[in-house]
TORPA-4810 file (N, C-alpha, C, O; in nm, 3 decimals):
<nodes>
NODE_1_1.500_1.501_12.955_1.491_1.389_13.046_1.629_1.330_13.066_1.690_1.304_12.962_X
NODE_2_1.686_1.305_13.175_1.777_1.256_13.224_1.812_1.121_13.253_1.782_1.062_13.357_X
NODE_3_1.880_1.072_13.152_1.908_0.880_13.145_2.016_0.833_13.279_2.058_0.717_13.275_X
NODE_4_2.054_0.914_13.385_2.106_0.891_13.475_2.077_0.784_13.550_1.966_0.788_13.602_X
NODE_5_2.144_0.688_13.571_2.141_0.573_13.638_2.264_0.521_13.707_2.369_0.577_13.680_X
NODE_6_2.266_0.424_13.790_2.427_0.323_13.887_2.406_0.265_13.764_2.303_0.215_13.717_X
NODE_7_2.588_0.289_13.690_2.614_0.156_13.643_2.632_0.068_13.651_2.661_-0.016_13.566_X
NODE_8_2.614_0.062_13.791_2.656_-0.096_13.781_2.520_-0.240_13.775_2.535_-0.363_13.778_X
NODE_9_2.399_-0.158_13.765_2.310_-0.211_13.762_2.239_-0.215_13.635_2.210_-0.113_13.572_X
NODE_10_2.204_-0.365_13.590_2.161_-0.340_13.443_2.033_-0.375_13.436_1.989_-0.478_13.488_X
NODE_11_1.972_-0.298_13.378_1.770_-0.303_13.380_1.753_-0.386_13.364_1.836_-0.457_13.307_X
NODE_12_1.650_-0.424_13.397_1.589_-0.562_13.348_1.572_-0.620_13.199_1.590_-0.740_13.178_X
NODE_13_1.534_-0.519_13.084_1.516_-0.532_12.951_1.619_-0.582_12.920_1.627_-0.683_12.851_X
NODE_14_1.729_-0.511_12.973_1.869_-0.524_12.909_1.937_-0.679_12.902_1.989_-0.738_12.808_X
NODE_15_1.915_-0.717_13.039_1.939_-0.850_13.089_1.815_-0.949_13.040_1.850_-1.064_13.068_X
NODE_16_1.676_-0.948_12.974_1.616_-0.993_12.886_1.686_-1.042_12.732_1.683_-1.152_12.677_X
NODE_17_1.752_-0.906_12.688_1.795_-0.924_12.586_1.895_-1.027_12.559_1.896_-1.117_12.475_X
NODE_18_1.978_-0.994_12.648_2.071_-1.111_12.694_2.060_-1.240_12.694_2.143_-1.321_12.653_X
NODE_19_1.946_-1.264_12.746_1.932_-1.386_12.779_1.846_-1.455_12.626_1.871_-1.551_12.552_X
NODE_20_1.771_-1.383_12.628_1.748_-1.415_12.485_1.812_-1.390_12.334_1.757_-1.375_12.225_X
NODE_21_1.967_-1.391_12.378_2.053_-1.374_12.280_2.073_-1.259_12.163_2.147_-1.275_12.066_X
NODE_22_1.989_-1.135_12.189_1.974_-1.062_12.098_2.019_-0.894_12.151_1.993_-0.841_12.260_X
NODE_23_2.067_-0.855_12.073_2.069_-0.730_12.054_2.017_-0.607_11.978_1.986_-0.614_11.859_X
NODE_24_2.005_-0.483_12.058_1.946_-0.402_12.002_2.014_-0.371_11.855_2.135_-0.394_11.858_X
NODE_25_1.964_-0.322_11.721_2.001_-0.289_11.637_2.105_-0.123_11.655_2.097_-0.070_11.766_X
NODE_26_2.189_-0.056_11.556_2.173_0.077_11.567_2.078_0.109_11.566_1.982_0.040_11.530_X
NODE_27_2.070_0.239_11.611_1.951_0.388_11.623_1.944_0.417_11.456_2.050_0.452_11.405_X
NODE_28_1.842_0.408_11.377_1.836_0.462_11.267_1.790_0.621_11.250_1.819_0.680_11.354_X
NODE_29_1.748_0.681_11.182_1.769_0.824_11.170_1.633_0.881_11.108_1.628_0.842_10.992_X
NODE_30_1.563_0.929_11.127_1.411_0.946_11.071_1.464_1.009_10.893_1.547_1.095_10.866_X
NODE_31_1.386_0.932_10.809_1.399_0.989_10.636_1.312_1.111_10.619_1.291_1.133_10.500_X
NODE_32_1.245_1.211_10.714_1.193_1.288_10.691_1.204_1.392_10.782_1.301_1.394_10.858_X
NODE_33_1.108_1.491_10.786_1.090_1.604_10.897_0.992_1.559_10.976_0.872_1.564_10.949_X
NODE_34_1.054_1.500_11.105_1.004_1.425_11.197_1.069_1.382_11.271_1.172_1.394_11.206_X
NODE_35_1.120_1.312_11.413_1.164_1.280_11.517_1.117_1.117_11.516_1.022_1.048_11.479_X
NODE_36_1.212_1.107_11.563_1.188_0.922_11.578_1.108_0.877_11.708_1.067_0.761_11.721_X
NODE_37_1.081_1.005_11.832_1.069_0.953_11.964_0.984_1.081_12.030_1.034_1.167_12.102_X
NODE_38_0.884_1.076_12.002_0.805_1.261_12.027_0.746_1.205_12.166_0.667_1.111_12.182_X
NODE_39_0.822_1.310_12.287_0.774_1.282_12.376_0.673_1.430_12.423_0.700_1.547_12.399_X
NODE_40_0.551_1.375_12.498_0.452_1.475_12.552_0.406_1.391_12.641_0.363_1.276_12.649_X
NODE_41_0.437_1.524_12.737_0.368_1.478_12.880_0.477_1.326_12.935_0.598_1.303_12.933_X
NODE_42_0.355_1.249_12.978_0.427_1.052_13.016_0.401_1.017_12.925_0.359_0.902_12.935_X
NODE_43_0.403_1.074_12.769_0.388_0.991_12.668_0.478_1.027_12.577_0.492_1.139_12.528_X
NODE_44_0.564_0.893_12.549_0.605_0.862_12.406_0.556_0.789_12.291_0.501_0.680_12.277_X
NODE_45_0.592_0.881_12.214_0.551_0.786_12.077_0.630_0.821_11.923_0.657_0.913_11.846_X
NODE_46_0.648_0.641_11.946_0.810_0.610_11.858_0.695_0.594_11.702_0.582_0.552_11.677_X
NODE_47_0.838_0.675_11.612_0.775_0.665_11.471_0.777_0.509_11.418_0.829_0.415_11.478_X
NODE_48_0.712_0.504_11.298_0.755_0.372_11.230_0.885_0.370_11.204_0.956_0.453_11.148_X
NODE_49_0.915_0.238_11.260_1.024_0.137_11.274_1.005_0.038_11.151_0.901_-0.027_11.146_X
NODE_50_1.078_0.027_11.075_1.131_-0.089_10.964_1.186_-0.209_10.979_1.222_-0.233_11.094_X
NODE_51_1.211_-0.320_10.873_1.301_-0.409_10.967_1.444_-0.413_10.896_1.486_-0.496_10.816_X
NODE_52_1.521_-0.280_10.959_1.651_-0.266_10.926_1.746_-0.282_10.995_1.748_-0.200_11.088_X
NODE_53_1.846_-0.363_10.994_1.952_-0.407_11.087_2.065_-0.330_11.045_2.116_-0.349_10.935_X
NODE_54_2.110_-0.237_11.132_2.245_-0.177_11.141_2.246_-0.119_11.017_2.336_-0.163_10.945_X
NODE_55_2.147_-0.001_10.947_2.165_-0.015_10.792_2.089_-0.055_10.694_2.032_0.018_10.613_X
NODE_56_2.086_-0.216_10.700_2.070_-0.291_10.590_1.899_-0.308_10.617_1.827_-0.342_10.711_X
NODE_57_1.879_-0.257_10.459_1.734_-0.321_10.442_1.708_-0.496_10.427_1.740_-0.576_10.340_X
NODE_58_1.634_-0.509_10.555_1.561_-0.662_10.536_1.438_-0.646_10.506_1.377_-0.539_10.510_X
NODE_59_1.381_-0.785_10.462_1.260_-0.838_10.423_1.159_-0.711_10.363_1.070_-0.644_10.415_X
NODE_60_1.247_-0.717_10.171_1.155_-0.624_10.127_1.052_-0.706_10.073_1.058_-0.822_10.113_X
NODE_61_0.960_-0.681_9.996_0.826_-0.748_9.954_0.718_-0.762_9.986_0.684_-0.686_10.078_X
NODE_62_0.609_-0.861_9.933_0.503_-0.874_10.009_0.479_-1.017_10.082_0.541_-1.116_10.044_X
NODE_63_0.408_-1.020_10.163_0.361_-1.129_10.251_0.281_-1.209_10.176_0.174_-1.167_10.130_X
NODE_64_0.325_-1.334_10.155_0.239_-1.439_10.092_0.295_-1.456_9.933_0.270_-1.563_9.877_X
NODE_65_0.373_-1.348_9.858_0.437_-1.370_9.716_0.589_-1.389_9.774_0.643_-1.500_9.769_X
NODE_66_0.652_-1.274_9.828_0.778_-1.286_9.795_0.864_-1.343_9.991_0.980_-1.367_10.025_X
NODE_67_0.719_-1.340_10.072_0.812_-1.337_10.228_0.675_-1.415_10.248_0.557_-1.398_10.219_X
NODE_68_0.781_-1.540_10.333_0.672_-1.648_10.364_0.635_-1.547_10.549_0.715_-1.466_10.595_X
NODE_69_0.500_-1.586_10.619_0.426_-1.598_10.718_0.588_-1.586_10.836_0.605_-1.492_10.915_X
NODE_70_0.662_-1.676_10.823_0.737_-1.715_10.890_0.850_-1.585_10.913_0.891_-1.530_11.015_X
NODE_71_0.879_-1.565_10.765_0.954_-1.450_10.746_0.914_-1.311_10.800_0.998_-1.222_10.788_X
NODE_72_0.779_-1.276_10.866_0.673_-1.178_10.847_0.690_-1.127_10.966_0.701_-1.011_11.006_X
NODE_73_0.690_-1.288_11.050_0.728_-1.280_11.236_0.893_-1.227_11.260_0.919_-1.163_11.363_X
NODE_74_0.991_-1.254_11.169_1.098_-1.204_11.189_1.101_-1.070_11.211_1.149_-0.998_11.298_X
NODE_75_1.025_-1.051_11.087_1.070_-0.886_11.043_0.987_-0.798_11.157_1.027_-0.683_11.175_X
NODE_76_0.907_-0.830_11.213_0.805_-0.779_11.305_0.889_-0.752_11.392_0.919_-0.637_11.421_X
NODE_77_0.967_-0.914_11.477_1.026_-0.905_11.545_1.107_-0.802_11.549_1.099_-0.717_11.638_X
NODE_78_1.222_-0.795_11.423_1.353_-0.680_11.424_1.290_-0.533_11.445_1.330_-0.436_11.510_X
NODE_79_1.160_-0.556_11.353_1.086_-0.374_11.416_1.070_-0.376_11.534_1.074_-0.259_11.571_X
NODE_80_1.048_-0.468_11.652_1.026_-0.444_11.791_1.139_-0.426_11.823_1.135_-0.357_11.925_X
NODE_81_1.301_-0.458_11.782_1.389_-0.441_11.852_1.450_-0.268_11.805_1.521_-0.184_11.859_X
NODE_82_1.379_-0.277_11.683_1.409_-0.081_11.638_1.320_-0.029_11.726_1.380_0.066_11.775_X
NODE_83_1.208_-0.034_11.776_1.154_0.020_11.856_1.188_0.046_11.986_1.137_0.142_12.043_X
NODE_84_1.268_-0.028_12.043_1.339_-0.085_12.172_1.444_-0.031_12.171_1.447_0.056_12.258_X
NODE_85_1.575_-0.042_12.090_1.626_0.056_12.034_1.606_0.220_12.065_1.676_0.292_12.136_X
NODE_86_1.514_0.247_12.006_1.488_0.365_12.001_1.448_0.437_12.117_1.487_0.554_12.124_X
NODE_87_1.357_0.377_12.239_1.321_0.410_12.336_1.471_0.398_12.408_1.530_0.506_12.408_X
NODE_88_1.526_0.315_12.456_1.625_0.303_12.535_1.736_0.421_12.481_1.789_0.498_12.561_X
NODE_89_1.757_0.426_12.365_1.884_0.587_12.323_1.772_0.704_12.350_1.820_0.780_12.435_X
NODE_90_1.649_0.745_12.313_1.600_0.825_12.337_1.571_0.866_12.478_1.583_0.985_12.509_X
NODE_91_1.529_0.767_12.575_1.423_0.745_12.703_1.518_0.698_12.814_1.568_0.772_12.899_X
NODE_92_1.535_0.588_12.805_1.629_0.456_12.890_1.491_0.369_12.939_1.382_0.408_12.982_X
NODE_93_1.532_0.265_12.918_1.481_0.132_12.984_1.384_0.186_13.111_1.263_0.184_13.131_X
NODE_94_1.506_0.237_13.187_1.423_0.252_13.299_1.367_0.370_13.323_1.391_0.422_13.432_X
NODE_95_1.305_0.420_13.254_1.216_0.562_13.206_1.055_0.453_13.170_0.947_0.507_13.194_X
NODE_96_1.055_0.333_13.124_0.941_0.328_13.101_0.825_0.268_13.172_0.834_0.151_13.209_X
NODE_97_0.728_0.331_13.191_0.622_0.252_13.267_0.548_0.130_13.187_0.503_0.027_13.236_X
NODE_98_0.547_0.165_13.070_0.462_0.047_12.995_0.458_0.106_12.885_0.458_0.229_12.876_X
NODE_99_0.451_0.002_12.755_0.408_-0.024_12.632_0.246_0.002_12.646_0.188_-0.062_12.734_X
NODE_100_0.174_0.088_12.570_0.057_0.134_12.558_-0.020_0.071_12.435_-0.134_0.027_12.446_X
NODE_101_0.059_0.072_12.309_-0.011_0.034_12.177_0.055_0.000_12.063_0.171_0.043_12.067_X
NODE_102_0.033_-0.057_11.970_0.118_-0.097_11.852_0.044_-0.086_11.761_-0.069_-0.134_11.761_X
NODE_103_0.106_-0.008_11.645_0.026_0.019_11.479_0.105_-0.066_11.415_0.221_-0.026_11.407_X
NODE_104_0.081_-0.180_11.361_0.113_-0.288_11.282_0.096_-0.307_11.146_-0.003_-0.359_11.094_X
NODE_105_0.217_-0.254_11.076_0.159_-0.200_10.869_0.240_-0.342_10.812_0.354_-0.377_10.843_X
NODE_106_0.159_-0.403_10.731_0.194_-0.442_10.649_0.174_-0.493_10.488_0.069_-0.450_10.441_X
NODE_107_0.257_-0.579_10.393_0.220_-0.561_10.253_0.197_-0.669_10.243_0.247_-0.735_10.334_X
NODE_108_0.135_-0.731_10.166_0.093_-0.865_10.100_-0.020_-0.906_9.977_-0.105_-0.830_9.931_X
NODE_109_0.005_-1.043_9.942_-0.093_-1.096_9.811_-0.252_-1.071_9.848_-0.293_-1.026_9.956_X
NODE_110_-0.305_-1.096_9.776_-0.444_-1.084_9.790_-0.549_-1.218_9.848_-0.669_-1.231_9.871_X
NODE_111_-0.441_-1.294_9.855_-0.485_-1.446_9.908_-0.416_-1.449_10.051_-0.465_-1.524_10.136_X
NODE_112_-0.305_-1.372_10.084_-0.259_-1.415_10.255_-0.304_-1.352_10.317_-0.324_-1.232_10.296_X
NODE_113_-0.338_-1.427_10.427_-0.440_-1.369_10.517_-0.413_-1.393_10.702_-0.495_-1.406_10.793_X
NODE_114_-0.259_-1.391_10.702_-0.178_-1.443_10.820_-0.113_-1.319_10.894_0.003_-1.328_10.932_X
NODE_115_-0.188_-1.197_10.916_-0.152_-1.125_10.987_-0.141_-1.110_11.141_-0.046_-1.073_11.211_X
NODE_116_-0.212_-1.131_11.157_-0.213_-1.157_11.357_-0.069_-1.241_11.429_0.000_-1.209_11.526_X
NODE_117_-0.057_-1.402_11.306_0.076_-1.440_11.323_0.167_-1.358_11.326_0.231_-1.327_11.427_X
NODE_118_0.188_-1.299_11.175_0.274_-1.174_11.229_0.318_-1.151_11.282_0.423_-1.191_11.332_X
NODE_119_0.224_-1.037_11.301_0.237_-0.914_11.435_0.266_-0.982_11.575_0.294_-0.911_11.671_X
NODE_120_0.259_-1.113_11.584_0.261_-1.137_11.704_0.443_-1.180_11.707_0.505_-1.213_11.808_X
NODE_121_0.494_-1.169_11.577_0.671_-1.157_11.652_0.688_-0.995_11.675_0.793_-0.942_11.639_X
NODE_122_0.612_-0.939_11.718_0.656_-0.805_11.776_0.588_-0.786_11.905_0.636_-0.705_11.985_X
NODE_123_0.438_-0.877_11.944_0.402_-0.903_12.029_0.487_-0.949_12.133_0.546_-0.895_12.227_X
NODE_124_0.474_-1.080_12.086_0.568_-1.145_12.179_0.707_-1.112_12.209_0.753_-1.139_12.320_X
NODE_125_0.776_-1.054_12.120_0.900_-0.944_12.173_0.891_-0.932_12.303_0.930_-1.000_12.398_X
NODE_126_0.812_-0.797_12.286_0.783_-0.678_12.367_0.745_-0.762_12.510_0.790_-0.704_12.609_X
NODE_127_0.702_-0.837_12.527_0.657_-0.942_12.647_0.777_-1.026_12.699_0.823_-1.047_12.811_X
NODE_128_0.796_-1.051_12.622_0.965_-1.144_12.686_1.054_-1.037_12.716_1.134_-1.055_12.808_X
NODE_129_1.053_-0.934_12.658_1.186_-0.831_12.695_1.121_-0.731_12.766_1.206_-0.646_12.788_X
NODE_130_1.003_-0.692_12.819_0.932_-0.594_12.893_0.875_-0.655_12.996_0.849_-0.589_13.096_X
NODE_131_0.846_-0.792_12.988_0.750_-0.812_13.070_0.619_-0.796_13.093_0.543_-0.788_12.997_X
NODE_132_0.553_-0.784_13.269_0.439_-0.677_13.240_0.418_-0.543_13.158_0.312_-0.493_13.121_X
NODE_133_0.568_-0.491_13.138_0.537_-0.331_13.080_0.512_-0.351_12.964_0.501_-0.253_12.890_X
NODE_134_0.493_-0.496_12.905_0.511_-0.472_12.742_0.344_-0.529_12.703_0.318_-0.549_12.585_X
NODE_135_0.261_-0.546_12.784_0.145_-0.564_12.813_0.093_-0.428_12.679_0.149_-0.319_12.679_X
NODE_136_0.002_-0.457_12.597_-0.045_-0.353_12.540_-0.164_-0.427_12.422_-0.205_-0.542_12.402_X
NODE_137_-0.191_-0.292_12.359_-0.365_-0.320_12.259_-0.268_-0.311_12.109_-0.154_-0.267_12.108_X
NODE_138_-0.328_-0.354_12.006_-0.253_-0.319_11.898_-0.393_-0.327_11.790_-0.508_-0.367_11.812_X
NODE_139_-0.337_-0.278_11.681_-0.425_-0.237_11.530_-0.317_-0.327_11.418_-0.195_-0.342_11.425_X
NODE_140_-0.382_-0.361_11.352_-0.312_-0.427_11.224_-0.359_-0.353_11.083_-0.479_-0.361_11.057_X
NODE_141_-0.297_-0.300_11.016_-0.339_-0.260_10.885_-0.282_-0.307_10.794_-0.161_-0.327_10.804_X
NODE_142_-0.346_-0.337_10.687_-0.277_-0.411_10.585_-0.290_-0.252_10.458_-0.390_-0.198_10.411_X
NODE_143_-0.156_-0.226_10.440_-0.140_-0.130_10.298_-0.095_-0.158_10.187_-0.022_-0.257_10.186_X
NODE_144_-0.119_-0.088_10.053_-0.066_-0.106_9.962_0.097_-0.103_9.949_0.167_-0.204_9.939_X
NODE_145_0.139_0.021_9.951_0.262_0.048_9.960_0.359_0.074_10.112_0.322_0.179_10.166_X
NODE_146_0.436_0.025_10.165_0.527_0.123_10.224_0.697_0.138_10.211_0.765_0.040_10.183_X
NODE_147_0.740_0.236_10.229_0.893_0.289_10.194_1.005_0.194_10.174_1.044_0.127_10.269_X
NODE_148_1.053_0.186_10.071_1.113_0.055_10.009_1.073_-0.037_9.988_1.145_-0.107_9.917_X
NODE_149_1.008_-0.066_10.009_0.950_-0.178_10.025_0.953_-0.311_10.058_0.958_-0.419_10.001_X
NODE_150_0.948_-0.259_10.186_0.940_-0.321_10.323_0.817_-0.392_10.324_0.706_-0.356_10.284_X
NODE_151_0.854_-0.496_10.376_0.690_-0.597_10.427_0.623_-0.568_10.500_0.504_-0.575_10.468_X
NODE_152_0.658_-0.515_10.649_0.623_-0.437_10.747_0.674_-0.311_10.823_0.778_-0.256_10.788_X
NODE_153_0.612_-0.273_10.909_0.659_-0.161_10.940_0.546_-0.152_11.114_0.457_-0.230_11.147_X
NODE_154_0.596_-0.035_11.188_0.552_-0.042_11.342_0.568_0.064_11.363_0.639_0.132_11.290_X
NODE_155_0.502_0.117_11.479_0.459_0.205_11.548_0.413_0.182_11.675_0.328_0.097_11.701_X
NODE_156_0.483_0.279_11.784_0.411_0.245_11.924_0.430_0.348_12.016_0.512_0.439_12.005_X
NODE_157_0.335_0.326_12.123_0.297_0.430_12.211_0.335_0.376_12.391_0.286_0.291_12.465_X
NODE_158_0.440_0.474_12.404_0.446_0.439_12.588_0.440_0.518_12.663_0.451_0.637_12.634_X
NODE_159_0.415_0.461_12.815_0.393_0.563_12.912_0.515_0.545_12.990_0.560_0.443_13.044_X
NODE_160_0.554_0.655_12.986_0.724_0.699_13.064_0.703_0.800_13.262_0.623_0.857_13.335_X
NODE_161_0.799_0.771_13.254_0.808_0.803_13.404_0.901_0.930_13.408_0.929_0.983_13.515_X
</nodes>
């Protein structure tokens, strides 16, 4: 697929980001035998995303002992921008028709019970920086373990052009 575009015109996401003061993270590198961005057909679908900035592991632990509710929406958030990230070096911005779905993993005590908050700093991401395209259904799972241990973790599905 061909990321060919006028430079002199900057997508809309891009100019989202902007405005909402943020930038995409680096492209991180899949830890296994697997692809970060498996495209078939008009469909992509980006592996789990962490919330790692340039590198650095953030917000390891669990939700409700060691990472407050508040902290939970961050880290969500930074996985929507690895996700975003990832589509735009893999895809480009303007390759996508829409955000389709979100698998939402995360760790926590046996008493917190604030997931939907969450997930919704990756929600709401995807909506301020997509717009209509970031319109989508999502799943929340709560697991025991995941890789480093990370609080959360993401997954998502789009339809590309």
């Amino acid at each position: 697929m061909s990321k060919n575009q006028p430079t002199n015109v900057l997508s809309s996401p891009k100019k989202k980001l902007m405005e909402l003061n943020l930038q995409l993270p680096e492209v991180s590198t899949p830890g296994g035998s697997y692809v970060s961005v498996n495209i078939r057909g008009k469909m992509a679908f980006v592996a789990v995303q962490f919330p790692i900035l340039n590198g650095k592991y953030l917000f390891q632990g669990k939700l409700g002992q060691n990472l407050t509710t508040d902290e939970g929406y961050q880290a969500m958030q930074l996985c929507a921008l690895n996700v975003l990230a990832q589509m735009e070096s893999k895809v480009g911005f303007d390759y996508i028709e829409g955000l389709n779905h979100i698998d939402a993993y995360y760790r926590a005590s046996v008493e917190w019970d604030d997931a939907p908050m969450v997930v919704n700093g990756a929600s709401d991401l995807f909506l301020k920086v997509l717009g209509e395209q970031g319109v989508h259904a999502r799943a929340i799972f709560g697991v025991e373990h995941l890789p480093r241990e990370f609080g959360v973790g993401l997954t998502a599905s789009f339809t590309i052009k």
